[in-house]
One Martini backbone bead per residue (centre of mass of N, CA, C, O) as a GRO file, in nm:
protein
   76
    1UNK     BB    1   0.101   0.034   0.018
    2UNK     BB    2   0.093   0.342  -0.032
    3UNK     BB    3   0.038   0.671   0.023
    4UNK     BB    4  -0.219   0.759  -0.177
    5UNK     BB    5  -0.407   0.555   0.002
    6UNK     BB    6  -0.373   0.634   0.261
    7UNK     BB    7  -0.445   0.955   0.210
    8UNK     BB    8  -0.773   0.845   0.122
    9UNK     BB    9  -0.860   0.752   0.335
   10UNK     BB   10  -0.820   0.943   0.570
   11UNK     BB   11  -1.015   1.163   0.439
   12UNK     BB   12  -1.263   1.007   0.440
   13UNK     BB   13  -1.265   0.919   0.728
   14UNK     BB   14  -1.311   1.232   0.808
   15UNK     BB   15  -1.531   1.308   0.638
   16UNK     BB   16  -1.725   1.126   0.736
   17UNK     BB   17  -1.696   1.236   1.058
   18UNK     BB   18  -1.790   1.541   0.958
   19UNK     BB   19  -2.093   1.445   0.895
   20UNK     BB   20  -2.169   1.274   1.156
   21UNK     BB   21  -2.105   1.548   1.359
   22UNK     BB   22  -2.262   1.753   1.216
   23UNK     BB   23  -2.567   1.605   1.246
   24UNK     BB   24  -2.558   1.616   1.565
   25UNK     BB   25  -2.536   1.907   1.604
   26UNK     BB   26  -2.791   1.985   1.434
   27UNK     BB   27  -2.988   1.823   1.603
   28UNK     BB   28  -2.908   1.844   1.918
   29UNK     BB   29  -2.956   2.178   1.849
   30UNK     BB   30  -3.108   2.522   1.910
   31UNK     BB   31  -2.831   2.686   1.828
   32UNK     BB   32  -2.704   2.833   1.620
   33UNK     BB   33  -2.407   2.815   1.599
   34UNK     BB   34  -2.402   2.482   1.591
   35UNK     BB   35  -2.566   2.459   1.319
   36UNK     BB   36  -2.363   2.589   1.153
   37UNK     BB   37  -2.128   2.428   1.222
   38UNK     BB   38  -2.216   2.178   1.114
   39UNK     BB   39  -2.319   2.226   0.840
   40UNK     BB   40  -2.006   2.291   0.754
   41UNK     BB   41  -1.943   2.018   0.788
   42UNK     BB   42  -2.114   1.841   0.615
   43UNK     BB   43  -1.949   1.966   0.387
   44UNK     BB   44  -1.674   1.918   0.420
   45UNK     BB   45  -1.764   1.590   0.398
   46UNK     BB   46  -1.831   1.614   0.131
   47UNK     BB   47  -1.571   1.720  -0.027
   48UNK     BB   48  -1.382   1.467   0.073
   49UNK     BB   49  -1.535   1.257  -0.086
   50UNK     BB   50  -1.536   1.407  -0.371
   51UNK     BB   51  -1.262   1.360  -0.390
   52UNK     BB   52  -1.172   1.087  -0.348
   53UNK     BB   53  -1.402   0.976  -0.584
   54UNK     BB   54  -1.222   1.148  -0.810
   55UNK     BB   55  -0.851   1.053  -0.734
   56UNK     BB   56  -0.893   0.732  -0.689
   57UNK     BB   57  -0.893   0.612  -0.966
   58UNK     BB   58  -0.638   0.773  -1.076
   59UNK     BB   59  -0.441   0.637  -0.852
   60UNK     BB   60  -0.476   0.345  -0.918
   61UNK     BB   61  -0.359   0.332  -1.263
   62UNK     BB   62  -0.040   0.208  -1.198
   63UNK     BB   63   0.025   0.132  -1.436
   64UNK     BB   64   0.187   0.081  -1.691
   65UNK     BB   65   0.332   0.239  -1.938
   66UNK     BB   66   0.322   0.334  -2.232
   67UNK     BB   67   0.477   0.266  -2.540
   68UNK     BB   68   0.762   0.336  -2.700
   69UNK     BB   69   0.749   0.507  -3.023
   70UNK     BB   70   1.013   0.491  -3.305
   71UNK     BB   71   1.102   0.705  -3.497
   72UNK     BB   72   1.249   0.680  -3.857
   73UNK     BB   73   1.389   0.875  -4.061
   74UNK     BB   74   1.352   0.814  -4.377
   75UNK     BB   75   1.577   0.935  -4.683
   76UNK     BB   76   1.580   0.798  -5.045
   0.00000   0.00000   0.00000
């Protein structure tokens, strides 16, 4: 497992963190500075979970790279 792989997972973990934290805050009070509070956790954690399932797939595909063709120009 490599660092990038690492990265992603802990983003997500603290992203999913984030929005079940926010949700308890925003239902469990009725002070608006904590329900606002709570809200803008909720999108900070739904914003690193659509990074992570945006940059997951293209981080994941380090396969072999295309192979390098060489042209050699003959003129005769």
């Amino acid at each position: 497992m490599d660092w990038g792989t690492i990265i992603l997972l802990a983003l997500a973990v603290l992203g999913a963190a984030f929005m079940v934290g926010g949700v308890i805050a925003y239902r469990g009070s009725a002070r608006v500075g904590v329900r606002a509070l709570g809200a803008a956790s909720v999108a900070a954690g739904v914003m690193m979970l659509a990074i992570v399932l945006l940059t997951a797939p293209v981080s994941q595909s380090g396969g072999p790279s295309a192979p390098v063709i060489a042209v050699e120009n003959v003129t005769g």
